[in-house]
C-alpha positions as CSV (number, residue, x, y, z in Angstrom):
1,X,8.9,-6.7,-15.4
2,X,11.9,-8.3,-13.7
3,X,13.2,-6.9,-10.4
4,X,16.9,-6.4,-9.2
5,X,17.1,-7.0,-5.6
6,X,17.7,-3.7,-3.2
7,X,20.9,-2.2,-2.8
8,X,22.7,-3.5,0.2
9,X,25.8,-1.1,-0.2
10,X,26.5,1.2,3.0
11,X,27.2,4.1,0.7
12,X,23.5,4.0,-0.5
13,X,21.2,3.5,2.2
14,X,18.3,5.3,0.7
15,X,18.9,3.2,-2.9
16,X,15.7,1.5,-3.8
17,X,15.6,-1.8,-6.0
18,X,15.9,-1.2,-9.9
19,X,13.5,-2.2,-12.0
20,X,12.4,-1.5,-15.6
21,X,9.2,0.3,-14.1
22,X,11.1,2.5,-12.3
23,X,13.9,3.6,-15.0
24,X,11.2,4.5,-17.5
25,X,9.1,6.1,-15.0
26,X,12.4,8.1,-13.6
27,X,15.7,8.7,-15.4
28,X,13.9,8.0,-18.8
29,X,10.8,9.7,-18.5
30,X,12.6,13.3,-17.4
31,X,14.3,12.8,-21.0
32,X,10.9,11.8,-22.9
33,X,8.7,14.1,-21.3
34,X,7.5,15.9,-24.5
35,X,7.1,13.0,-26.3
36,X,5.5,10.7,-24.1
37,X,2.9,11.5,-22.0
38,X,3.4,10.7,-18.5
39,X,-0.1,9.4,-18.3
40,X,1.2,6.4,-20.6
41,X,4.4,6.0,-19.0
42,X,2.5,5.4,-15.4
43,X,4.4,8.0,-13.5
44,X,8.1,7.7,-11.0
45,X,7.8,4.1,-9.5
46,X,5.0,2.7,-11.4
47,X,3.5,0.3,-14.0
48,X,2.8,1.9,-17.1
49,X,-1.1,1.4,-17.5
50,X,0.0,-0.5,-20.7
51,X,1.8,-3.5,-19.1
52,X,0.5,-5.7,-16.9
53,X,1.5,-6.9,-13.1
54,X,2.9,-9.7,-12.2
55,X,0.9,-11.0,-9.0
56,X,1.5,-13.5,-6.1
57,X,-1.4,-15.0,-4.6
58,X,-0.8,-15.3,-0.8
59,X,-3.9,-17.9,1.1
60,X,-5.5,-18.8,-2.4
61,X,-7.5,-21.6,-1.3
62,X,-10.6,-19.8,-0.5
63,X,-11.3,-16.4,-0.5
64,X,-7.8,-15.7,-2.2
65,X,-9.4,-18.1,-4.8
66,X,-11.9,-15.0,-5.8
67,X,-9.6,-12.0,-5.2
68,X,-7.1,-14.0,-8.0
69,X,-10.3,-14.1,-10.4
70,X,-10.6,-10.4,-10.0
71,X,-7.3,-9.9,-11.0
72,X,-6.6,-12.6,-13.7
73,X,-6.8,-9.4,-16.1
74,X,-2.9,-9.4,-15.0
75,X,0.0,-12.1,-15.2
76,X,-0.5,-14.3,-11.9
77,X,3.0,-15.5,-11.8
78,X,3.2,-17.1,-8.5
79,X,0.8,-18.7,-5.5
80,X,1.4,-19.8,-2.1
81,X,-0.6,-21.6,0.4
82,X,0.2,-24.1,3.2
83,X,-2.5,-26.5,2.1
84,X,-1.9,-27.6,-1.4
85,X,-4.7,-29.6,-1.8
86,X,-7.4,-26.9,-0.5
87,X,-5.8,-25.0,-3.1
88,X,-5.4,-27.6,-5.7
89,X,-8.2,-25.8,-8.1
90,X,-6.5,-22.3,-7.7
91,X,-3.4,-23.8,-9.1
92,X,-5.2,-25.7,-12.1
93,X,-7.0,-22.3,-12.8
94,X,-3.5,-20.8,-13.0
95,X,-1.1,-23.5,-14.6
96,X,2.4,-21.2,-15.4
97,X,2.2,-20.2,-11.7
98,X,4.9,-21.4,-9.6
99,X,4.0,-22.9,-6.3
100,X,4.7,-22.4,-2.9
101,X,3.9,-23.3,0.6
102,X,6.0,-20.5,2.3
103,X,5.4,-16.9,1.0
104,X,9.0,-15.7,2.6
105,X,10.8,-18.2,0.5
106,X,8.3,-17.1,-2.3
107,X,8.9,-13.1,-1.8
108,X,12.2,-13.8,-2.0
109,X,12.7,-15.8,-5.0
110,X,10.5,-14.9,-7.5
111,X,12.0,-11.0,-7.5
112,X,9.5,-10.8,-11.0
113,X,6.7,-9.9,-8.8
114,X,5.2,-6.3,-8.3
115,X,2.1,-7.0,-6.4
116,X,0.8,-9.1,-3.8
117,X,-2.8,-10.5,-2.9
118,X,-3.0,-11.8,0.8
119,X,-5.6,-13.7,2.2
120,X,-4.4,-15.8,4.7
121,X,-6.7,-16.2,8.1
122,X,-6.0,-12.9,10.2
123,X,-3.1,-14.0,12.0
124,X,-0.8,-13.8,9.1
125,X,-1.9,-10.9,7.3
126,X,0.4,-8.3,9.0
127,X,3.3,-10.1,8.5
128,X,2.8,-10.9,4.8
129,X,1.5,-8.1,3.8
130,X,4.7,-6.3,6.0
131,X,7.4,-8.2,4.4
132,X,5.9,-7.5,0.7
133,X,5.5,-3.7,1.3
134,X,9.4,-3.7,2.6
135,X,10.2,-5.0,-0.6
136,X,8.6,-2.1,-2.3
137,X,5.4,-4.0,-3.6
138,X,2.0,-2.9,-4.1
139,X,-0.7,-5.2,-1.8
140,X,-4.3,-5.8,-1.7
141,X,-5.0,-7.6,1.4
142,X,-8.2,-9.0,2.7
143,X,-10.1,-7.7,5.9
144,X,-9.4,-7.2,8.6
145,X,-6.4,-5.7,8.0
146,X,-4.8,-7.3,10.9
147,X,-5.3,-9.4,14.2
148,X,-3.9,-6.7,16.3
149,X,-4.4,-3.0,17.1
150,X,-0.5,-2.5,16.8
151,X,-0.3,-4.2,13.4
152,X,-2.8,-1.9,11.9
153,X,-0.4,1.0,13.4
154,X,2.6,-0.1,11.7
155,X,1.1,-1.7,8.2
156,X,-0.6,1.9,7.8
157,X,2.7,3.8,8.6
158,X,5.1,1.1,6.7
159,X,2.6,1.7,3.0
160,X,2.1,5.5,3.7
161,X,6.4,5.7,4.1
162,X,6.8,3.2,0.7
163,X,4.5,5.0,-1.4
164,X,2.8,1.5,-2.4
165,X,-0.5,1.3,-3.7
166,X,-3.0,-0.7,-0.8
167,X,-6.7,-2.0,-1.1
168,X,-8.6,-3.5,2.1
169,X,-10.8,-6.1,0.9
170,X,-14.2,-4.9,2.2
171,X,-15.8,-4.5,-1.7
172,X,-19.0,-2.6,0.1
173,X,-16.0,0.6,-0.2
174,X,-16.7,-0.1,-4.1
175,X,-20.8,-0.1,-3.4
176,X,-23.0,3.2,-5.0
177,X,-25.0,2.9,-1.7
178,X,-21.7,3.4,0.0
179,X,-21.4,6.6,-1.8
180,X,-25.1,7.6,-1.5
181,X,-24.8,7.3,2.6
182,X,-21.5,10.1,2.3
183,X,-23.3,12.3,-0.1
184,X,-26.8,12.2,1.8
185,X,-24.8,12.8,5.5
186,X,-22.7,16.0,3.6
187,X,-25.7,17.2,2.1
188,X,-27.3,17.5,6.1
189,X,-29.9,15.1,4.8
190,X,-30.5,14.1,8.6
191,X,-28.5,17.0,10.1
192,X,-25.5,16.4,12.1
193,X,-25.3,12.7,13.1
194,X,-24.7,11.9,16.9
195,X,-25.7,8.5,17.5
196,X,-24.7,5.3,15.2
197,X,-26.1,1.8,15.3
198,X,-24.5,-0.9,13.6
199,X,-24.7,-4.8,13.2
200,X,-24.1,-8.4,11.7
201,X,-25.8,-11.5,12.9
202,X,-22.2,-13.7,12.9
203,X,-20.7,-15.3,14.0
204,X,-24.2,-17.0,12.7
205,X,-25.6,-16.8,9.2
206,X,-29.1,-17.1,7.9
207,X,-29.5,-19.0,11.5
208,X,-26.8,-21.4,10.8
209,X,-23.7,-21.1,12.6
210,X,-20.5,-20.2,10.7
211,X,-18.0,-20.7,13.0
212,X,-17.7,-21.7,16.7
213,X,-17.3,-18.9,19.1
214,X,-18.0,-19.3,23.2
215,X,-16.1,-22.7,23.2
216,X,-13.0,-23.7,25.2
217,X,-9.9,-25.3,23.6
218,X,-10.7,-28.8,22.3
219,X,-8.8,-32.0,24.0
220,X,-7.8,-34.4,21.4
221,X,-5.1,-34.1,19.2
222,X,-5.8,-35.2,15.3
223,X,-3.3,-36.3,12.6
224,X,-2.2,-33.6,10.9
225,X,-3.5,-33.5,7.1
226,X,-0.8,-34.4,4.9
227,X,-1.4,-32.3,2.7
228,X,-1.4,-29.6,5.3
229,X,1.9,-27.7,6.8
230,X,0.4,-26.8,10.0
231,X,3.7,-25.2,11.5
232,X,3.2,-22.5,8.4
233,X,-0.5,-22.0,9.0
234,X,0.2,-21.1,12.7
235,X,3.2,-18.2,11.3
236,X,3.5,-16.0,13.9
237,X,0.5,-17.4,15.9
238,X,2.1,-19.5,19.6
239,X,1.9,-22.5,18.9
240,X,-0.5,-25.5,19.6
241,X,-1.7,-28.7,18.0
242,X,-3.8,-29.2,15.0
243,X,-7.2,-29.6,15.0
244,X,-10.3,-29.1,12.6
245,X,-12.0,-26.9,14.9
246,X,-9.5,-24.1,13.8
247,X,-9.1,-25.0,9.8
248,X,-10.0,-24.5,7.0
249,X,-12.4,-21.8,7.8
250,X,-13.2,-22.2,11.6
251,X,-10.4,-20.3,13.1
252,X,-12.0,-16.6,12.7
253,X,-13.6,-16.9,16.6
254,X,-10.1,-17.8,18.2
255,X,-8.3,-15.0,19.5
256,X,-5.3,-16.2,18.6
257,X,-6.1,-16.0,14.9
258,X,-9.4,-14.1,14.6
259,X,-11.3,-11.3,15.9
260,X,-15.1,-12.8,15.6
261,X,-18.2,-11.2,13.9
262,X,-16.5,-7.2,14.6
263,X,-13.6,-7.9,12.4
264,X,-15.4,-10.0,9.8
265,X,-18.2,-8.2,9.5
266,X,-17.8,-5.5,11.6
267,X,-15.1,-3.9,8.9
268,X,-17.9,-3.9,6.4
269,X,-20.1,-2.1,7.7
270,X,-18.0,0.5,9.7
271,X,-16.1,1.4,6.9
272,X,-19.2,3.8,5.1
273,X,-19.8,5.3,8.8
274,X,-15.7,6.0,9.0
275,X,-16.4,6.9,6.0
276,X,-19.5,9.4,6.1
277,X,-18.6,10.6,9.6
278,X,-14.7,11.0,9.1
279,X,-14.0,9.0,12.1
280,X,-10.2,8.3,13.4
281,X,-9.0,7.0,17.0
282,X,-12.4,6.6,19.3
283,X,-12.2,8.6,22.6
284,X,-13.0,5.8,24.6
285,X,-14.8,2.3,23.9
286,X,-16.5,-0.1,26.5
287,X,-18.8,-3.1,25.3
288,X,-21.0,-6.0,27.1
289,X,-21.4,-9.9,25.8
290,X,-22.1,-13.0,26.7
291,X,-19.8,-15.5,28.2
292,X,-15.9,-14.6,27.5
293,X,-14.1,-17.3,27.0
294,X,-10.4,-17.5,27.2
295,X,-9.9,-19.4,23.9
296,X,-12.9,-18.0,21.8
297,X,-15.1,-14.4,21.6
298,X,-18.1,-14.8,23.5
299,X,-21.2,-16.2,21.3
300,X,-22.8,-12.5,21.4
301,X,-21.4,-8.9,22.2
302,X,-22.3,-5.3,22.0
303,X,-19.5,-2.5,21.9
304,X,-19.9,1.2,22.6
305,X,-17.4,3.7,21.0
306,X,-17.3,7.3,21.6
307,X,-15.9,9.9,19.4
308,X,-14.9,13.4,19.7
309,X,-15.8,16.5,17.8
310,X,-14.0,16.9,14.1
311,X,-13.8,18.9,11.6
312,X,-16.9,20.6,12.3
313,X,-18.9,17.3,13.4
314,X,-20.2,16.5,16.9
315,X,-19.2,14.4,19.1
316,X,-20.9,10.7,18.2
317,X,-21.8,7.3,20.0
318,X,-21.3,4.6,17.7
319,X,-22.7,1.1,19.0
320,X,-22.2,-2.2,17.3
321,X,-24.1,-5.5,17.8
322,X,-23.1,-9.3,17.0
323,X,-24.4,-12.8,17.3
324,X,-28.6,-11.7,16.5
325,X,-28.3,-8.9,18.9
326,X,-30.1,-5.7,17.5
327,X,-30.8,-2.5,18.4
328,X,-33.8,-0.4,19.5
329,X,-36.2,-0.5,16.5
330,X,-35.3,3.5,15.4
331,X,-38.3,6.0,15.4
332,X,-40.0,6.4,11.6
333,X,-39.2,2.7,10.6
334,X,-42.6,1.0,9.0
335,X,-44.6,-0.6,11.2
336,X,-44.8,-3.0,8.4
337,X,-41.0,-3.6,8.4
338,X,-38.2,-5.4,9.8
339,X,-34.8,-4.6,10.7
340,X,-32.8,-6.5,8.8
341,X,-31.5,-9.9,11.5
342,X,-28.1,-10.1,8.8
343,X,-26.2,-6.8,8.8
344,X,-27.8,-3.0,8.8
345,X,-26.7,0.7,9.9
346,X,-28.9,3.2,11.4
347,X,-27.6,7.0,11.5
348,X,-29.2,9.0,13.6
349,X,-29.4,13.0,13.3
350,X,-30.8,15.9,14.3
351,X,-33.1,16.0,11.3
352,X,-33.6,12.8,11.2
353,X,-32.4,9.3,10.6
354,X,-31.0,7.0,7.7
355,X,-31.5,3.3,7.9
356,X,-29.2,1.4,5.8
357,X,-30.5,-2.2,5.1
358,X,-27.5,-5.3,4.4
359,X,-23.4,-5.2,4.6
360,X,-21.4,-2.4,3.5
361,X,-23.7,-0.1,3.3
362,X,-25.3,-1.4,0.2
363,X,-29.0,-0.1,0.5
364,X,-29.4,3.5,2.5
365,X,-32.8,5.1,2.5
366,X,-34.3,7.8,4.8
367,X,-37.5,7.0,7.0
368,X,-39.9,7.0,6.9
369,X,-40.7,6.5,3.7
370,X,-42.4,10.2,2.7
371,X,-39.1,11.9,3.7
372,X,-37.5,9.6,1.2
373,X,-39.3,10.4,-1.4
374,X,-39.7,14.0,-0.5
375,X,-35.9,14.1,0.0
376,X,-33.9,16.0,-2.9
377,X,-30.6,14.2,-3.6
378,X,-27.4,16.4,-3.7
379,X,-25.4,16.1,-7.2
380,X,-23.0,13.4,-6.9
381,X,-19.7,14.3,-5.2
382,X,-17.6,11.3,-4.9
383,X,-15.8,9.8,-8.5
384,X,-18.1,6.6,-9.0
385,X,-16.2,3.3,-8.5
386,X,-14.1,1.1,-11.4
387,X,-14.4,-2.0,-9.3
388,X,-13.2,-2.8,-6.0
389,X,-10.1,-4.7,-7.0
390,X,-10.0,-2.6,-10.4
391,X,-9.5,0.2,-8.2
392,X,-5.8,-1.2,-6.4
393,X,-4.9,-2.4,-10.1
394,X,-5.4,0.9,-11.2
395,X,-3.3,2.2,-8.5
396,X,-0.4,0.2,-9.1
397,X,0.1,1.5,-12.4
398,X,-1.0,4.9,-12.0
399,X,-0.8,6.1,-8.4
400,X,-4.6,6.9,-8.4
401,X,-6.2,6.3,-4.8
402,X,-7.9,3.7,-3.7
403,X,-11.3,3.9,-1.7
404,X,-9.8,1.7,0.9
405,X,-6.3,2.1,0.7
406,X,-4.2,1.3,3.9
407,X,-4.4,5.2,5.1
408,X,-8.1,4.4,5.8
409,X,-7.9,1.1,6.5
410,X,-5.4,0.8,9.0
411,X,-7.5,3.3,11.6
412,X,-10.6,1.4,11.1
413,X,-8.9,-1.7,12.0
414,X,-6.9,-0.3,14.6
415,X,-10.9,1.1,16.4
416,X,-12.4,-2.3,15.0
417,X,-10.2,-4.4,17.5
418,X,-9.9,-2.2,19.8
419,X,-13.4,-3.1,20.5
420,X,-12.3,-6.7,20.6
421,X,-9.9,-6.3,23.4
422,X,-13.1,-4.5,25.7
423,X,-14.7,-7.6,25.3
424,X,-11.4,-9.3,26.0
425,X,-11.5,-7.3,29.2
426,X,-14.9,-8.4,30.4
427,X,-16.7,-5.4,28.8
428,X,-14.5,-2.3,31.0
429,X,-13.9,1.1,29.6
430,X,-11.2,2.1,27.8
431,X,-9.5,5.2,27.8
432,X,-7.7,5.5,24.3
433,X,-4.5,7.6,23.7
434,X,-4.1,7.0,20.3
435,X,-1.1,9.4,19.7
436,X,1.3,7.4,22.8
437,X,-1.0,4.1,21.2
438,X,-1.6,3.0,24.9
439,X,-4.9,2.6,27.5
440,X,-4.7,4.9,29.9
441,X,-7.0,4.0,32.7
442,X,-6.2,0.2,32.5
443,X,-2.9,-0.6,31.9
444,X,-3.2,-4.0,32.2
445,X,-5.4,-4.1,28.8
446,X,-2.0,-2.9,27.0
447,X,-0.9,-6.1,27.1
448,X,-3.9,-7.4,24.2
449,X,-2.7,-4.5,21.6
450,X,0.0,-7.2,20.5
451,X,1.6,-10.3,21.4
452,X,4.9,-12.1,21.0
453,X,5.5,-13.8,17.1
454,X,7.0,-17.1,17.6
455,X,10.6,-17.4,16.7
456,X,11.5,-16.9,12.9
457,X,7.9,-14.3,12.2
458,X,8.8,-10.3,12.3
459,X,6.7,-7.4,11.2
């Protein structure tokens, strides 16, 4: 599926880049329309479902690694990571791959490619995943969608205006359970919900830590890894000296290129109460933790959103807890159970309330127990899931949705780390105007939305 570069000519400024996708799917298929179908053709702009993509791997060292496995079905055609020896087994798994340490150079070289698979640490996955969709190509990127609140405004708005097909890599979208907590909350299983609770024990796991958070800056200054391009890792990050307290995985609980347990785990299991609820832009959000730090989120925090009445749903609190906090053991749950200490959801409704045991809201169940089993489950309303990455493949060659496209993504991440920058801001309210995207009550918390890319990074 080779690729002409865009039109540059000032005659044409609307002209997109030719490609043998989209001249079968548009001048050709007006002409074949009663004899080929244009299910088979794959539609204006698209793969037919017949052919298969070509896709970069962006960050395929470690999670990329197992996103590229979920895609192999396709032609992986080209990776790119700035440690080549960290991804030394991606690139043996994928031998006619060409290599790359820069994914600009990469993007714009290997014109062959149609989609992209980004999972770089959070600092770099705006601008990747920007530079890609600009160039008209479809992206799966990995959660969260971005570092910033002003990134997830822009990636949203720049694949909605592109028409390219997204996926947000929280699999729990792909889950039944997810399903089963939208159907159940529809269905007034627990009456209108006012009240959320929500959790993940990181940045600890199975009461191990998993990455350092409540730490300052360290002192010394390592050799560099050879193998390592430590300018590229940083992108658009300000700069500062290696160290193995930030790679390969340990760099999620520094602000600079993380956003702690809330958007790690915290984009799992939101995303069924988004979801469920049909949340957008909070009201207002305030939050309480331990220790900030000016280098690292604090070791534990709690965060309190508030959102107003839509489309014919109440007003609701949602609360989220981090670091082996926990909330108020809800009324109904077992005396002879546990909240889960990992990652849970508790909905709370008029009627009752649904407690939804592990991430991504994998195991839902009313309590107690007798109104589970006495509860009558509504027919099934949502299309059952292909597979999480199935789903964006799909999509690419079809223009079939996705559960977590960028349109739902990109305002969950945007609320997500807007929690962040409350506990930034030592815990204080703040006032959200999401349609003029500022804080109106403290100005001076504008200034965490975003930050300034070194020289040579744009979005």
């Amino acid at each position: 599926m080779e690729k002409r570069k865009r039109s540059t000519s000032k005659n044409s400024p609307t002209m997109k880049k030719i490609s043998r996708r989209t001249f079968i799917g548009g001048s050709t298929a007006a002409a074949a329309m009663t004899i080929v179908p244009a299910s088979v053709l794959g539609g204006p702009n698209r793969t037919a479902p017949s052919e298969k993509l070509n896709i970069a791997g962006i960050g395929v060292g470690g999670q990329g690694r197992w996103d590229l496995d979920n895609v192999s079905s396709e032609n992986i055609v080209a990776l790119c990571d700035v440690d080549w020896a960290r991804a030394a087994d991606t690139f043996k798994s994928y031998p006619k791959a060409k290599k790359y340490r820069d994914f600009r150079v990469m993007l714009e070289k290997e014109n062959r490619i149609d989609a992209v698979v980004v999972a770089t640490p959070d600092h770099v996955h705006a601008v990747a995943s920007m530079m890609a969709i600009k160039m008209g190509k479809h992206v799966y990127c990995e959660k969260p969608l971005t570092r910033t609140v002003h990134e997830a405004r822009a990636i949203a708005k720049a694949a909605r205006e592109e028409g390219v097909a997204t996926q947000m890599g929280n699999q729990g979208m792909a889950f039944e359970g997810n399903r089963l907590i939208n159907e159940w909350i529809w269905d007034g299983a627990i009456g209108p919900v006012r009240e959320v609770h929500a959790w993940s024990d990181r940045p600890t796991h199975n009461g191990q830590i998993f990455w350092a958070q409540g730490v300052d800056r360290p002192k010394d200054t390592p050799a560099v890894p050879t193998t390592l391009d430590w300018d590229l890792w940083l992108g658009p990050a300000p700069y500062r000296p290696y160290h193995p307290a930030y790679v390969p995985f340990a760099w999620r609980g520094w602000w600079d290129f993380g956003s702690g347990g809330l958007g790690d785990m915290g984009i799992h299991n939101l995303a069924p109460v988004f979801s469920a609820l049909k949340l957008g832009a909070p009201e207002s959000v305030h939050s309480s933790s331990t220790l900030v730090y000016k280098e690292t989120l604090p070791l534990a925090s709690t965060v309190h959103y508030e959102f107003g009445a839509r489309g014919g749903m109440p007003p609701v609190k949602l609360h989220w807890y981090d670091g082996g906090m926990l909330p108020a053991r809800p009324d109904g749950l077992e005396d002879t159970r546990e909240l889960s200490r990992e990652d849970g959801l508790i909905f709370v409704g008029d009627k009752g309330t649904m407690y939804v045991e592990g991430w991504g809201g994998n195991s839902p169940r009313l309590i107690p127990e007798a109104k589970m089993k006495e509860y009558k489950r509504p027919p099934k309303a949502l299309p059952r899931s292909i597979g999480h990455h199935k789903e964006w493949i799909q999509a690419c060659k079809t223009g079939s949705s996705t559960r977590s496209n960028f349109g739902f993504a990109g305002p969950l991440t945007e609320a997500v780390i807007l929690g962040t920058v409350s506990v930034r801001m030592g815990g204080k309210r703040l006032v959200w105007d999401s349609r003029n995207f500022k804080i109106t009550n403290l100005p001076e918390a504008n200034k965490y939305l975003h930050y300034k890319y070194r020289s040579g990074w744009t979005l």
